[in-house]
N, C-alpha and C positions, 0 to 999 in steps of 0.2 A: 866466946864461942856460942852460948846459951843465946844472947843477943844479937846477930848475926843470922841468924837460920828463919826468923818470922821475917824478917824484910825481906829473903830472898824468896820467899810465898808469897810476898804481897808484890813482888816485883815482876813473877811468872804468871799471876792473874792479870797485873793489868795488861803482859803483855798479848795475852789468849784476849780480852776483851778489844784490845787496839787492830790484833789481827781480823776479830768480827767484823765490826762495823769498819774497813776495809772493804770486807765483801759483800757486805751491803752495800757499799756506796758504788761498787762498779753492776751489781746487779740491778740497783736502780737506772742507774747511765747507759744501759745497753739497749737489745731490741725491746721493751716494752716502750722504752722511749720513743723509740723510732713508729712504732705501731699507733701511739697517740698521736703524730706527729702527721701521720698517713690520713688520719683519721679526721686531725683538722685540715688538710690540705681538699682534699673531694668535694665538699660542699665551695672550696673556692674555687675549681676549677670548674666544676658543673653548675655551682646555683641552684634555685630552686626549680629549675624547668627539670634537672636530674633528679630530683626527689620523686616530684610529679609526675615524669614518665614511669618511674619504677613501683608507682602506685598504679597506674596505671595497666604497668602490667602484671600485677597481680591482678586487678581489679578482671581483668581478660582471661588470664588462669584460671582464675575458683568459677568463672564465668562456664567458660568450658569444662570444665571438670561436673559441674551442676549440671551441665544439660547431659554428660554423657550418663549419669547415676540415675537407675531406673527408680521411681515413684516407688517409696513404699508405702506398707499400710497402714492405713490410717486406726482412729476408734472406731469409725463407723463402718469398716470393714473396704474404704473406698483406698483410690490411688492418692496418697498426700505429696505433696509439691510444696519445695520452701527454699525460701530467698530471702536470705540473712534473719530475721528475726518474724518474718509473715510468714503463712503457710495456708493453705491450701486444698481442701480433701475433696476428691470427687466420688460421687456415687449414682449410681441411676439403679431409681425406686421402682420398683412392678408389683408387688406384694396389694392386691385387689383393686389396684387402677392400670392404666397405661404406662407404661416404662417411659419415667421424667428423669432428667437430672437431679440432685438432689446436691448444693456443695455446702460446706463447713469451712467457715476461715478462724484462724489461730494467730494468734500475738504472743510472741515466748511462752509458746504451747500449751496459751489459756485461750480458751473460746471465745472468741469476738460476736459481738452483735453483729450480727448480721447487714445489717441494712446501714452499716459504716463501711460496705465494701460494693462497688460497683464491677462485673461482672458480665463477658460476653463469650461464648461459645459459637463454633465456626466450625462445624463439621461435615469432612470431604468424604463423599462416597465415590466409587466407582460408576461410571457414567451417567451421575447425575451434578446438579447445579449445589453449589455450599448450600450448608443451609443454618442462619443465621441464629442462634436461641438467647435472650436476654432473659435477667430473673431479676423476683423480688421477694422479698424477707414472706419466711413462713414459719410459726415458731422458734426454733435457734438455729434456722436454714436457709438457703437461697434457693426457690424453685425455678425449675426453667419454664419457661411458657410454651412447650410445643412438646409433642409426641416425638419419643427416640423410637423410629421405626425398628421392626426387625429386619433384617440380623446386625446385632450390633456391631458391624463390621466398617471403621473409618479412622479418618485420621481430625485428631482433635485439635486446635488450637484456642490456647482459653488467653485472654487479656483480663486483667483485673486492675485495680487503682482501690486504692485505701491509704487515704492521710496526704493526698499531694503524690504519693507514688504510684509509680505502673509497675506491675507485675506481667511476667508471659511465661507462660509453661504450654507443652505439648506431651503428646503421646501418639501413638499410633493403637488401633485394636482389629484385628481380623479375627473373622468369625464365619463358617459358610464356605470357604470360599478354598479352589485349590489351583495349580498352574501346568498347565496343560497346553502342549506345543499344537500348532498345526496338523504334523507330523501323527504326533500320539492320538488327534482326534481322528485322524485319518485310517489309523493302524486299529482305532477300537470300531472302525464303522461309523462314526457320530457324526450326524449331518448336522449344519447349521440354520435356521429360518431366520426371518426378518419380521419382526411383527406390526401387524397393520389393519385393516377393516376385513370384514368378513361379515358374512351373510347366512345369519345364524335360525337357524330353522323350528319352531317351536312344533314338538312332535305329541301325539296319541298314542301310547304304547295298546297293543291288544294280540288278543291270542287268533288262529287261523290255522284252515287245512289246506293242504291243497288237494285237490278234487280236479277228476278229467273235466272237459268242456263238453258241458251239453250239448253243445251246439256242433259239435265236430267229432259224436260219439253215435256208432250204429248198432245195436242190434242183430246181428242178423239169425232169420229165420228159412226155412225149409221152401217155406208157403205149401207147400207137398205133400202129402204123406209117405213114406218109402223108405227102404234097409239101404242103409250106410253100404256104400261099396270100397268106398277107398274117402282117405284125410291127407293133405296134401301139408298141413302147415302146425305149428303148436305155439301154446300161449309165448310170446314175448317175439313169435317173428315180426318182422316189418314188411307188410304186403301192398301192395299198389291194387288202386281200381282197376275193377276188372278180372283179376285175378282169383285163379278157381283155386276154391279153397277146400271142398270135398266132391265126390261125387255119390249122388242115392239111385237106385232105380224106383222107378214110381208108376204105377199100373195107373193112377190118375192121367198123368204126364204123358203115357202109351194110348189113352183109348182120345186125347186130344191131337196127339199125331196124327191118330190114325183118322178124327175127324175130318184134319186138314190135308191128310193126304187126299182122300173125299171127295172132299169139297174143290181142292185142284182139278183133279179129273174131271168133277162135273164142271167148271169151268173152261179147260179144256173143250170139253164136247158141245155148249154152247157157245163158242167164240166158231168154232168149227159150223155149227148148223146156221150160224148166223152170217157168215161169210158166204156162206151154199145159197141161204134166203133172200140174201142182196142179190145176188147174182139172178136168180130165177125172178126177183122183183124187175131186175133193171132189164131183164131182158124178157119182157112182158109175158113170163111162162106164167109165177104164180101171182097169189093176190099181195096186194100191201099187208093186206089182214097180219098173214102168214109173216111175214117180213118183220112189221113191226111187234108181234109177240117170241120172235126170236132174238129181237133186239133184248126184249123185257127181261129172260129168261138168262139170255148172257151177263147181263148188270147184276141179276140178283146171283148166279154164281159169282162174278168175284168179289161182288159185298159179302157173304158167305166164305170164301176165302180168306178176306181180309180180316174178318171179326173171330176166328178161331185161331191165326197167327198173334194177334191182338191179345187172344187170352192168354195165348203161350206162352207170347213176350212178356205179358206182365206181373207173370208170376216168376222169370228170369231164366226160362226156358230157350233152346233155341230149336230148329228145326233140328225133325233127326236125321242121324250120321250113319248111312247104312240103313239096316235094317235093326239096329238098335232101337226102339221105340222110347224103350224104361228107361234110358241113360239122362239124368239131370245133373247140372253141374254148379255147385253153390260158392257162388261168383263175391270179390269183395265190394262193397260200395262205394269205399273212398280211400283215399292211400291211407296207412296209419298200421298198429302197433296192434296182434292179436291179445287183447289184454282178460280177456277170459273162452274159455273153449270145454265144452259140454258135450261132444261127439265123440261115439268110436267105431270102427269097423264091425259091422255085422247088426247093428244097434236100428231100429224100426224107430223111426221118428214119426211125431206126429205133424202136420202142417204149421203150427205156432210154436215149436220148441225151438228156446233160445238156443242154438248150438256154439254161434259165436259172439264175443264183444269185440267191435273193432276202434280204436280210440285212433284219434288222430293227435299225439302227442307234442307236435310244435309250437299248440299252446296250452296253458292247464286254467283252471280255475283256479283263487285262494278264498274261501270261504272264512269270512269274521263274523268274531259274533261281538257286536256292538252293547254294552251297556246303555239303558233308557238316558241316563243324568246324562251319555255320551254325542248321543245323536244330536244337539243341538249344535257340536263342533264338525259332524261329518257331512259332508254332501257327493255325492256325483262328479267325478272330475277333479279330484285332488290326488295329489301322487303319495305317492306311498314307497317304501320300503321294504322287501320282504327279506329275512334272514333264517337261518335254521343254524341252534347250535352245534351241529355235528360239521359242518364246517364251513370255510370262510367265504364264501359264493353270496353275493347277494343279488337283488334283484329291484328293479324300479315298475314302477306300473300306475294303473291310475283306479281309483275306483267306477266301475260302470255301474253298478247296480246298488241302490241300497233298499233292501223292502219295505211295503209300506207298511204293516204290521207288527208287531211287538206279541212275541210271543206270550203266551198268558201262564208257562209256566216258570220259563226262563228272567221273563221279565225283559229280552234284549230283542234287539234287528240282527240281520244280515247285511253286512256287505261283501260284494265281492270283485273281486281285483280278476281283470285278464292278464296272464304271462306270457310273455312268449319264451319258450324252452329251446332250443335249438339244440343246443348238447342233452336235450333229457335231464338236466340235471334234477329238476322240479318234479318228484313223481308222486302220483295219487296216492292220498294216505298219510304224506309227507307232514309233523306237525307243525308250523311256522310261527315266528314271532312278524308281526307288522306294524310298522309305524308309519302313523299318518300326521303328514305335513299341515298342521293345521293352520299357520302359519310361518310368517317369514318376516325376519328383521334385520336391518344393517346394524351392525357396529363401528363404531370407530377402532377399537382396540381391543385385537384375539391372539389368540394361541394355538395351536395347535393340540387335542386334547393328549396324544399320544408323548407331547410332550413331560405332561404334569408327571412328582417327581412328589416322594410325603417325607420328608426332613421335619423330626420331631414333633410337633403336631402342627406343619405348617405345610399348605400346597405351595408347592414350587413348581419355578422350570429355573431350570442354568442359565443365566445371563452372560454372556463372551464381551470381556473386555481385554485387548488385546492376545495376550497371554494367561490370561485369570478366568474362572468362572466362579462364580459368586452366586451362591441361591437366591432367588427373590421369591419372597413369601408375597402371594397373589389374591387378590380380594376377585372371585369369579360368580361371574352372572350365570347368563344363558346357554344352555349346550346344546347340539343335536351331537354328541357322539361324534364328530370329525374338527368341529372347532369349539371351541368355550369364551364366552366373553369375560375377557378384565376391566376388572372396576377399577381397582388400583393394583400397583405394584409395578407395572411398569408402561412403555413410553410406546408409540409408535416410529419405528426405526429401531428402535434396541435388536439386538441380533440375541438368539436363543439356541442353545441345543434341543434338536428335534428328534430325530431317531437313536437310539440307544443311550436316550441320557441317564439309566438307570447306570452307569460305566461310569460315568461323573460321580455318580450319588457313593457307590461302592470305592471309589478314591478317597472319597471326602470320608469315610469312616475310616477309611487309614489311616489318613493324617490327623484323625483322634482330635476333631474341632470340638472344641469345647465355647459353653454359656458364660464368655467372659465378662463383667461387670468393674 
């Protein structure tokens, strides 16, 4: 019994090991089998043209997946770009030169010599022509050879080669710039121009009055002596020649009436005795004698007549009305504007007292005072400008007068400009600004000044591409105040926002444009 019981232990073990490897041998014979078997059959049904296309299209995958992954940044603080084991960094330098490109190339993310990589940059702006930038090694950099103008705003494409390979990377950067329908410029008011030549006026700024015209300003006087009876008119009417502006009575005025009344009568009486004397001549009663000293007598009354009418008239009297004697009547000279008045009722004038001023207001003087160093630019016969800051009226004219002496305390001349006023707007006293045309030049390429637009420390105007406006920072010459010459920045033909481009400018701070780099 003792011997019997370890053989049937050893007979239950082998038969637990024989069960094992059993099932090993059908888990080796199953699907892993089949999976090996799969695995050699693929390469004989496709060959290697199947390998190669499925390289292939990976190669197309990471392709597109690379260009969709935005650039990041670099050491240098620039956009880096990389393709398989090269890379790439862009920066554009401004720090006390002109904003250049500046790039950095990498090899398994060590710094490459520079001048082992060749390197082209193609940068698209908005209505302008690519514009092409090549570089060469500067310290442990590629510099570009050309000025990145402001606003950084385009689309980049860079080509690179290092070691037999090409490389191409892109980006886009907008800067400036926002989208604005038809519609919307319509609704804000914003007109469009077209930019082109213009005819820019080189001006004399100086100070000016304006002052009535001498030449079209009366006086007037009595010539009389005599009490105010009546005042027909007050400072600031509009009276016409001719028209009675007071009446005085004047015992002067009365005792030349009463001369001419007179002196009628004795003419009368000898046109009478003279008439009688012809007769008694022709009809052989009296003598010739007789005859012709009635002739004599009769000429010299109405010469006597005629020379105390004479006086009457020209002190602006008329015959009297009635038995009126003392009635005078102080008549206007020329049409125009009472612009001062010195009379009242009951008031005793003397013959020389200014009672009225009468201005004739439809044109004015503008009195300048010219600086000595100036006068060498001013002459007779150049137009001018007059403007008053109180409001937007301006006015055109030409200078007529410039004096011949230079004051000796002033140190300046005179000149003076004729206006013509029509609405009055232009009134004596008035202090003016004027500017003299002292020349005049064409341009090829202007703006309108109303345009300009101050975007960080740059002159603009809104440049209209399509749907987009875009600032363009403006290099400006010559101004008279209505247009400004460009030197650079932009083209003739380019279209520009003209009226209310400040409506642009306040968009563009919305959309929070930032100094991208």
């Amino acid at each position: 019994m003792a011997s019997t019981t370890p053989r049937k232990q050893w007979l239950m073990i082998a038969a637990v090991v024989a069960i094992g490897l059993a099932v090993a041998g059908l888990i080796l014979s199953g699907s892993p089998g089949q999976s090996g078997a799969s695995a050699h059959a693929d390469p004989e049904h496709h060959g290697d043209a199947s390998a190669e296309a499925h390289e292939e299209a990976d190669e197309h995958a990471d392709k597109e997946h690379h260009e969709a992954v935005e650039p990041t940044k670099g050491e240098h603080g620039g956009k880096l770009f990389t393709e398989g084991d090269y890379a790439l960094e862009v920066t554009i330098f401004e720090e006390g030169v002109e904003p250049q490109f500046q790039l950095y190339t990498y090899l398994d993310g060590k710094l490459l010599n520079p001048a082992d990589s060749t390197v082209q940059v193609t940068l698209s702006r908005l209505g302008q022509p690519a514009q092409i930038i090549n570089f060469s090694k500067e310290n442990d950099y590629l510099r570009g050879d050309a000025v990145v103008v402001e606003p950084h705003s385009f689309q980049v494409s860079i080509s690179a080669k290092h070691s037999g390979k090409s490389y191409s990377f892109g980006y886009e950067q907008v800067e400036a710039r926002v989208t604005m329908t038809d519609a919307q410029l319509e609704q804000g008011g914003v007109t469009l121009a077209t930019v082109g030549p213009a005819k820019i006026a080189s001006t004399l700024q100086v100070l000016g009055e304006v002052r009535y015209n001498g030449d079209r300003t009366v006086q007037v006087t009595p010539q009389l002596a005599g009490r105010v009876d009546s005042v027909g008119v007050s400072a600031g009417d509009t009276v016409r020649k001719g028209q009675v502006l007071a009446k005085i009575s004047s015992q002067a005025l009365a005792e030349l009436r009463g001369e001419l009344l007179a002196a009628q009568q004795r003419s009368a009486l000898a046109r009478t005795t003279y008439a009688r004397e012809k007769q008694l001549w022709e009809e052989k009663i009296s003598a010739e004698q007789d005859f012709l000293q009635a002739q004599v007598a009769m000429q010299e009354a109405a010469i006597a007549v005629q020379r105390v009418q004479q006086q009457i008239a020209s002190l602006g009297g008329a015959p009297a009305k009635g038995r009126n004697l003392t009635e005078f009547e102080i008549r206007a000279p020329i049409d125009g504007v009472i612009t001062s008045k010195n009379i009242s009722v009951g008031e005793v004038l003397k013959e020389d007292s200014a009672v009225f001023t009468v201005s004739d207001l439809s044109t004015v003087w503008v009195d300048s005072t010219i600086a000595a160093k100036d006068l060498g630019v001013i002459a007779e016969g150049q137009k001018v400008v007059v403007s008053f800051s109180g409001f937007a009226t301006k006015a055109e004219g030409t200078i007529s007068y410039v004096s011949a002496l230079v004051g000796a305390q002033t140190r300046s001349a005179t000149a003076r400009i004729v206006l013509t006023n029509p609405d009055r707007v232009w009134r004596p006293g008035l202090p003016v600004t004027v500017e003299v045309v002292t020349e005049e030049n064409d341009v090829p390429v202007a703006v309108a000044v109303e345009a300009i637009q101050t975007v960080r420390d740059w002159q603009v105007v809104f440049g209209r591409f399509d749907n987009q406006l875009e600032a363009r920072p403006l290099e400006l010459g010559k101004s008279d105040g209505r247009f400004v010459e460009v030197i650079s920045g932009l083209k003739v033909g380019d279209r520009y926002a003209l009226k209310n481009s400040f409506l642009i400018k306040a968009e563009l701070g919305k959309a929070g444009a930032s100094h991208d780099h």
